[in-house]
C-alpha positions, 0 to 999 in steps of 0.5 A: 483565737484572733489577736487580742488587744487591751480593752477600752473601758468607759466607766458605767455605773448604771450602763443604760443611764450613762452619759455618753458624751463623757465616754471617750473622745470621738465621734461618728464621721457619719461617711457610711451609708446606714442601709436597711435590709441585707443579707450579708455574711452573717446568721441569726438563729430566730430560734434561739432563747433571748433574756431579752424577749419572749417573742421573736421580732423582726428578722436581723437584717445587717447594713450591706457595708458590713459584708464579709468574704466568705471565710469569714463567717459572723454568728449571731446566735439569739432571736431578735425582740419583738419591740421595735426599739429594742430590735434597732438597737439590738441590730446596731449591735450586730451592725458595730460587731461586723463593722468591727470585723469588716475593718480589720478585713478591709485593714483600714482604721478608718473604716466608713462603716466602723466609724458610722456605728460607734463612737466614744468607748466603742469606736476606740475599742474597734480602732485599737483592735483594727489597729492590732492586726493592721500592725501584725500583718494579719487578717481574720478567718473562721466564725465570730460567735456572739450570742445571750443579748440582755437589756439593762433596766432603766433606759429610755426610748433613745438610749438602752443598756445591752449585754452579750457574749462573744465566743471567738473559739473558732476565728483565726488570724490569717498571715495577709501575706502568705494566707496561713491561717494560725489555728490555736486551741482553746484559751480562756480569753476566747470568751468575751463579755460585753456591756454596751451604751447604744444611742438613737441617732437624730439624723435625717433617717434616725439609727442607733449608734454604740457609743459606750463599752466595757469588755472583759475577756476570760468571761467564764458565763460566756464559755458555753 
């Protein structure tokens, strides 16, 4: 089990009709390249059931930014939606959950990838994770598990609602000093449910950005 920290929670009373902007302070630096197709660390499993979509899409292809070191491993276990705009959405998902990891690799807060896929809610969520093991002299080893992606009635073209599931089980914290990695048993509080606002982006070349977040460690419909 990783280092935890408290989570922020932007208040969503209908997460796909949130007004993003009122979530929490911050925003994109835009300082990270958004690139397309990669084939960094990280898995999808193109044959794994999703509520989100009956036909597989696109494959899921990460932002070569977000690349981990080979024992650090990042699952993300569904298969991608056949809609275009669900399957953006849904891979920026993918790109911010990396991102996050990357950091706390990187032991840098200011992460350029981390800060170009959130904003509001979800950038200080990562921050003040990133923050956590800059500050305990640790970094990550083992499989980060994500897995049971959701959209959220309602929504539009430029905002969508999604859930998910995080089983950390299995991702460590490493002493950066002395490479020992605490591997710890089972704890509730591996199991992470999410809900996230994803938002299109008008830039030069539009991508998708998480902006709103709530978690909720101890999610026993995530323990599987």
């Amino acid at each position: 089990m990783r280092a935890h920290v408290a989570l922020t929670a932007c208040a969503m009373t209908a997460v796909a009709a949130v007004a993003v902007a009122g979530c929490g302070g911050g925003g994109s630096k835009g300082s990270a390249t958004i690139s397309p197709a990669a084939e960094p660390s990280t898995t999808a499993a193109p044959n794994s059931p999703t509520p989100s979509a009956t036909q597989a899409g696109a494959p899921l292809k990460l932002d070569p930014a977000v690349a981990l070191p080979a024992d650090v491993k990042v699952v993300f276990d569904w298969a991608m939606p056949s809609d275009v705009t669900r399957n953006a959405a849904l891979t920026a998902v993918a790109n911010y959950l990396q991102a996050v990891d990357h950091a706390v690799v990187k032991q840098n807060v200011q992460d350029p990838p981390l800060h170009a896929y959130a904003a509001g809610d979800a950038l200080a969520h990562g921050k003040d994770f990133v923050r956590s093991n800059v500050t305990g002299k640790v970094t990550l080893s083992g499989t980060d598990r994500y897995f049971d992606p959701a959209f959220g009635k309602g929504g539009g073209r430029s905002s969508l609602g999604i859930t998910l599931c995080e089983d950390q089980s299995k991702l460590y914290s490493k002493d950066i000093a002395t490479g020992k990695v605490h591997v710890t048993g089972d704890d509730p509080r591996n199991y992470v449910s999410y809900s996230v606002v994803v938002v299109k982006i008008p830039a030069a070349h539009p991508y998708w950005q998480v902006q709103g977040l709530t978690a909720k460690e101890g999610a026993p419909q995530c323990r599987q």
